[in-house]
N, C-alpha and C positions, 0 to 999 in steps of 0.2 A: 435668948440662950439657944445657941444650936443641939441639935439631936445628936448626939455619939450612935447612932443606929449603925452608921457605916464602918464594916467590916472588912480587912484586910480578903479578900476572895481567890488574890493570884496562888494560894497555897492552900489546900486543906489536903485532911488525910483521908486517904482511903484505903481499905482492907482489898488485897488484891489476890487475887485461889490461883496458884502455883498448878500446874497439869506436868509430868509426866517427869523428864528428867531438872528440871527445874526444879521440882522440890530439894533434890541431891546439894543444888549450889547454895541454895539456901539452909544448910542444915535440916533437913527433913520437914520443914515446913509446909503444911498445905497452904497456906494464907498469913501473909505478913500483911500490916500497915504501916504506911508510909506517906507523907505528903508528896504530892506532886496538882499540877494544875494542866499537863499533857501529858500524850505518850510519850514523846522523847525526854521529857524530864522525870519522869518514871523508871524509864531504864537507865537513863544517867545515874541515877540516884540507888538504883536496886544494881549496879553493875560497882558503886562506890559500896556500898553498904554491905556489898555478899561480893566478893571477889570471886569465887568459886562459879557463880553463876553468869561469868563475861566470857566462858568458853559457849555457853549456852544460847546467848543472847548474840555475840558474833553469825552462830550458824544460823541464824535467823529463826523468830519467833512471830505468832501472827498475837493480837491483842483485842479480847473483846472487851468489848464497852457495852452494858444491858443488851446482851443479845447481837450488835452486830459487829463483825471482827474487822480490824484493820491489819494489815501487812506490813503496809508499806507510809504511812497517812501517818506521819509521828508528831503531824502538829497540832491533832485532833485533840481540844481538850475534854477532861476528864470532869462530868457534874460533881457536882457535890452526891454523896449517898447512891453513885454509879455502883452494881455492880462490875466490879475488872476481873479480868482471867488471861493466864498467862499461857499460854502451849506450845511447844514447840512447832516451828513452821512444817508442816506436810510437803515434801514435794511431789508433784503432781509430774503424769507424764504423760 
């Protein structure tokens, strides 16, 4: 008899902390969850999910993952029990 151990892993949820005007899109939210397995299927999903918040995520947003941020790297997947954080992108000059 085989082991059932193995688990679907391409999807789990994670609680993701909203920064600044992104809570707005999301109805006042500081931290929603949501499944996603990367950053680009995060923001697919959080741009379906909260329409409000696709003004937000156009102008660009940077995305940490336990302490280190991505920009632009939206194929970066997302561990299981990651913290994620959302913030609007800074433009630098």
């Amino acid at each position: 008899m085989h082991s059932t151990r193995q688990r679907n892993t391409k999807n789990r949820s994670v609680q993701v902390s909203l920064n600044g005007a992104l809570r707005s899109g999301a109805g006042g939210a500081a931290s929603i969850d949501i499944e996603a397995a990367t950053i680009a299927e995060l923001l697919t999903k959080l741009a379906e999910r909260y329409p409000d918040m696709s003004t937000h995520l156009e102008k660009g947003i940077a995305v940490a993952i336990n302490g280190t941020v991505y920009r632009d790297d939206w194929t970066q997947k997302i561990p299981q029990g990651a913290e994620v954080f959302l913030m609007p992108r800074i433009e630098g000059g």
